[in-house]
KEVEXVEX-474160 format. One record per atom (N, C-alpha, C): residue in three letters; z, x, y. Coordinates in steps of 0.2 Angstrom, whole numbers, padded with zeros to 4 digits, always signed. Atoms other than C-alpha are relative to their C-alpha. Example, Ala and Ser with C-alpha at 12.3 -4.5 7.8 and 13.67 -1.06 7.14 Angstrom:
residues 2
ALA+0000+0004-0006ALA+0039+0062-0022ALA+0000+0004+0006SER-0001-0004-0006SER+0036+0068-0005SER+0003-0004+0005
END
This chain:
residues 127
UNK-0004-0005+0000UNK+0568+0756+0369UNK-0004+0006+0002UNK+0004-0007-0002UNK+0563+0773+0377UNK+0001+0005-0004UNK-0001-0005+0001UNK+0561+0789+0369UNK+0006+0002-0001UNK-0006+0000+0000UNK+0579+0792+0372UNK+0005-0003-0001UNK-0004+0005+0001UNK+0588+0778+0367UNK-0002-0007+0002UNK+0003+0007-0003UNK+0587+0760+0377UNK+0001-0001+0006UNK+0004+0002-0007UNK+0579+0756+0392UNK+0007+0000+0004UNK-0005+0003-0004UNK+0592+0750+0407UNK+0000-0006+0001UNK-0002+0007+0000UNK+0589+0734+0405UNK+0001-0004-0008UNK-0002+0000+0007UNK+0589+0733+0386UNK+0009+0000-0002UNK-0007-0003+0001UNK+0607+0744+0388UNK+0004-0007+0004UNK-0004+0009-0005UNK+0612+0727+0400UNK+0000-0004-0005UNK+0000+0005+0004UNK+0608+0717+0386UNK+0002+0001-0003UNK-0005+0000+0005UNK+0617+0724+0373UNK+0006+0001+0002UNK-0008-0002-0004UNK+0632+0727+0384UNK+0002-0007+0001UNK-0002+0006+0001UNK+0632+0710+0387UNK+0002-0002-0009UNK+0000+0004+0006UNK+0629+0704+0370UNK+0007+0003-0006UNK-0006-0002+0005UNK+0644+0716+0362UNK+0007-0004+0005UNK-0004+0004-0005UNK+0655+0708+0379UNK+0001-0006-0003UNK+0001+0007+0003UNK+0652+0691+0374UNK+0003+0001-0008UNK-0002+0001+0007UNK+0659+0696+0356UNK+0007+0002+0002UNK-0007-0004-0002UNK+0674+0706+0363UNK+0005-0007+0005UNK-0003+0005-0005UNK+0679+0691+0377UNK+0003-0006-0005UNK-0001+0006+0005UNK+0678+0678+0362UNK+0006+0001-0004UNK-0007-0001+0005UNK+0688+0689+0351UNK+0008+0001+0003UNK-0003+0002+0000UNK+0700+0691+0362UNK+0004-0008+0001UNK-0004+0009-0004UNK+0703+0671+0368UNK+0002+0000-0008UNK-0004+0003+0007UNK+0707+0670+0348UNK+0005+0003-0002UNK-0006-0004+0001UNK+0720+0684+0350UNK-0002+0005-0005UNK+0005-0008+0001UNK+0709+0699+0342UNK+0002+0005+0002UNK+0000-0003-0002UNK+0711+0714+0346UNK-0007+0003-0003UNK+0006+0000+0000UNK+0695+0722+0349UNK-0004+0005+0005UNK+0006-0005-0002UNK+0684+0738+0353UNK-0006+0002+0001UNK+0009+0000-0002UNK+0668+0739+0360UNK-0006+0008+0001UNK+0004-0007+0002UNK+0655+0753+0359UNK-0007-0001+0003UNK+0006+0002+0001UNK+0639+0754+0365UNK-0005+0008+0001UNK+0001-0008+0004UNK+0629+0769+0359UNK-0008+0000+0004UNK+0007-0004-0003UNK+0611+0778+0364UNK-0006-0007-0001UNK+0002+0004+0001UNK+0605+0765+0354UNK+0001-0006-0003UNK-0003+0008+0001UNK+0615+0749+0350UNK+0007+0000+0000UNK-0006+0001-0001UNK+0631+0743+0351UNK+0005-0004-0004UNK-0003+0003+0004UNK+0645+0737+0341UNK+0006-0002+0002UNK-0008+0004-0005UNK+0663+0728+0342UNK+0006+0002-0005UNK-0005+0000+0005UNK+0677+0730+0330UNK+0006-0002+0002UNK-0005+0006-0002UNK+0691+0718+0328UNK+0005+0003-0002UNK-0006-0001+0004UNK+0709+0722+0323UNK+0006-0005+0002UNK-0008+0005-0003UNK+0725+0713+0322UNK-0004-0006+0001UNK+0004+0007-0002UNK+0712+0697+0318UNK+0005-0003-0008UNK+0000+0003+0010UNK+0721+0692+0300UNK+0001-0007+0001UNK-0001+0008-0002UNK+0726+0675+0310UNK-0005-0003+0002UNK+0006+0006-0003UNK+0710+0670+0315UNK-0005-0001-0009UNK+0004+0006+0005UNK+0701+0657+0304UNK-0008+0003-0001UNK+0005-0003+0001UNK+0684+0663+0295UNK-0005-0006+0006UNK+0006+0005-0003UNK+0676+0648+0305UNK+0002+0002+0008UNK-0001-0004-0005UNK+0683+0658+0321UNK-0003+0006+0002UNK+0002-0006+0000UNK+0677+0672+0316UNK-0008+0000+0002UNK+0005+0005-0001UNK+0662+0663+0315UNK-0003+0000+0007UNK+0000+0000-0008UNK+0662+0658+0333UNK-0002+0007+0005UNK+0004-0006-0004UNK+0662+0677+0339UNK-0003+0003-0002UNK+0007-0002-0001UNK+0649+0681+0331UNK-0007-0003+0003UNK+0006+0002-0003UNK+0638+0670+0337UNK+0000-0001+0010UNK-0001+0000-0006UNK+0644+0672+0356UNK-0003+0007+0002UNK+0004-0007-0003UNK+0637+0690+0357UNK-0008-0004+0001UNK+0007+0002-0002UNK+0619+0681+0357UNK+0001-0006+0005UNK+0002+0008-0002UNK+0625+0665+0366UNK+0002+0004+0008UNK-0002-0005-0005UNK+0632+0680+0380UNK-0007+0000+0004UNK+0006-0002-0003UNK+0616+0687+0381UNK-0005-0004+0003UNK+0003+0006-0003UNK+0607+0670+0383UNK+0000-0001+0006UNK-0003+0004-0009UNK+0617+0664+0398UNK-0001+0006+0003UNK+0000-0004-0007UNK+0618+0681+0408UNK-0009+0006-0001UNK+0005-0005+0001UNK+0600+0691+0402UNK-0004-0006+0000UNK+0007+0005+0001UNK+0589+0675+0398UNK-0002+0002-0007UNK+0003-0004+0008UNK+0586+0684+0380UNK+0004+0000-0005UNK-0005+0003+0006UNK+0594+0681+0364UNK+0000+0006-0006UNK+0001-0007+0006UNK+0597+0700+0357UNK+0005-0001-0005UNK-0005+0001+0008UNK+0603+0701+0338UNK+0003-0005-0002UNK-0005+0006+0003UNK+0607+0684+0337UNK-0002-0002-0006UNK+0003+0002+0007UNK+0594+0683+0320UNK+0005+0003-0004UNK-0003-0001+0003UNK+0607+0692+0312UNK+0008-0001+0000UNK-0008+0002-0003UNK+0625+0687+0322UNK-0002-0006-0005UNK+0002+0010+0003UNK+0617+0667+0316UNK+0001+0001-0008UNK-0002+0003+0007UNK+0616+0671+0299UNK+0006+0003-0003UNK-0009-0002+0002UNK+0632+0681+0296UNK+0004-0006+0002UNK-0006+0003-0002UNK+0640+0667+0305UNK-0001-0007-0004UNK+0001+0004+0004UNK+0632+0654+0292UNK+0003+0001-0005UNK-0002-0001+0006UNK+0638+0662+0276UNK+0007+0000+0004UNK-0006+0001-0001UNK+0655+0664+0286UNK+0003-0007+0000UNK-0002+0007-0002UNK+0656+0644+0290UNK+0000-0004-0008UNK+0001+0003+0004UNK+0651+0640+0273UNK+0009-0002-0004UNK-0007+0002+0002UNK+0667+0628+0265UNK+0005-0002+0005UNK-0007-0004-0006UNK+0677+0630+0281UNK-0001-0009+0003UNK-0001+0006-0002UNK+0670+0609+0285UNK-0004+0000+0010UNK+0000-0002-0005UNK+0663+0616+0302UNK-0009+0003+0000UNK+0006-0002-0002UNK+0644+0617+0307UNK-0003+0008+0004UNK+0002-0007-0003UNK+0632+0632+0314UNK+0001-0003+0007UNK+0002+0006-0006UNK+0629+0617+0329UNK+0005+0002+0002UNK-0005+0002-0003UNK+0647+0614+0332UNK+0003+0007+0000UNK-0003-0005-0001UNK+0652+0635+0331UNK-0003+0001+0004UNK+0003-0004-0004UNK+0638+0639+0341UNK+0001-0004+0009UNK-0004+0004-0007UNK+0644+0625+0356UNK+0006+0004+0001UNK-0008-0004-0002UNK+0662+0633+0354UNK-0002+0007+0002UNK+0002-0007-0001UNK+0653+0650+0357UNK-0002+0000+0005UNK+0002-0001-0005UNK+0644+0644+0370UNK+0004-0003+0006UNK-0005+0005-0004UNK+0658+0633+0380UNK+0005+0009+0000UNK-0003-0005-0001UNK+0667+0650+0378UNK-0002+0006+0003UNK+0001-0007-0007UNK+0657+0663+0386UNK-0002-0001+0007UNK+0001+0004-0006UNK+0655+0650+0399UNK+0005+0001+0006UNK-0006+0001-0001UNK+0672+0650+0401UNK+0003+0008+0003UNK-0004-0007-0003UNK+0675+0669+0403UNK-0006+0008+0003UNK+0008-0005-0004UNK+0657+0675+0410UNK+0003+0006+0006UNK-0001-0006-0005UNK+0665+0687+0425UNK+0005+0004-0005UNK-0003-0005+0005UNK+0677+0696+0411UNK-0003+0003-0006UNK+0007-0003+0005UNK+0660+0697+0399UNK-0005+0004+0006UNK+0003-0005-0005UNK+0651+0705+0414UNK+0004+0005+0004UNK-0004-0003-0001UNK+0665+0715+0418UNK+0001+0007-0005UNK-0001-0005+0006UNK+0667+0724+0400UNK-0007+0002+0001UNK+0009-0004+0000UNK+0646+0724+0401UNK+0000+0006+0005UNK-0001-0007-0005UNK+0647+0736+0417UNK+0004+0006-0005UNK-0004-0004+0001UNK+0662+0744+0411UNK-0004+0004-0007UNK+0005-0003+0005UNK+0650+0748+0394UNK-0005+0004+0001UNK+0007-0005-0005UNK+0634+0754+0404UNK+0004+0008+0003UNK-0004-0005-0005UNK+0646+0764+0415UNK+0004+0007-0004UNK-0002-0001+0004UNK+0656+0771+0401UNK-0002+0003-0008UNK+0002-0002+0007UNK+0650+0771+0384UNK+0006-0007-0005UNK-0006+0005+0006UNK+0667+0759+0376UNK+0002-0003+0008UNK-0004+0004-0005UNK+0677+0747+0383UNK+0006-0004-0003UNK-0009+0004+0003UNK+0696+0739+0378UNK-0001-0002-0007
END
């Protein structure tokens, strides 16, 4: 991070990495706000009450699995992983088998995650 917030390739990082949560959430039918600020970025869902906690699950672990595929770097995922384990717990449903659906998903919609990511950088918000 620079003195003023984050680097430009930091800010690609996380632009991705809130993309990759926003893409997911909506394949589930989410509606979904994205933000990315001076210094990190966030996502906020609405209109989620029909997705399943082990769904939810799923986008959160797609923001790291985002960053993985299109940066090479795996920003916030120590914290996305363990939100997404205390979410999966009861639900019959592995951290393995969320984080394959996470990544089989942003695989699926990588030009509409690098599309929000610009639109982020460029911007500040995105859909």
């Amino acid at each position: 991070m620079s003195l003023f917030g984050l680097s430009a390739a930091d800010r690609w990082e996380c632009a991705v990495h809130e993309a990759g949560h926003g893409a997911v959430a909506r394949h589930y039918g989410a509606t979904v706000r994205l933000h990315l600020g001076r210094t990190s970025g966030s996502y906020q869902l609405s209109q989620y009450d029909h997705v399943s906690t082990a769904d939810l699950a799923v986008i959160r672990l797609a923001g790291p699995a985002a960053a993985r595929l299109l940066t090479g770097r795996d920003s916030g995922g120590r914290q996305d992983r363990a939100q997404a384990r205390v979410e999966l717990r009861g639900t019959g449903r592995t951290v393995r088998q969320a984080q394959r659906e996470a990544d089989r998903l942003v695989r699926r919609y990588r030009s509409g995650i690098e599309a929000d990511a610009r639109r982020l950088c460029g911007q500040g918000a995105a859909r």
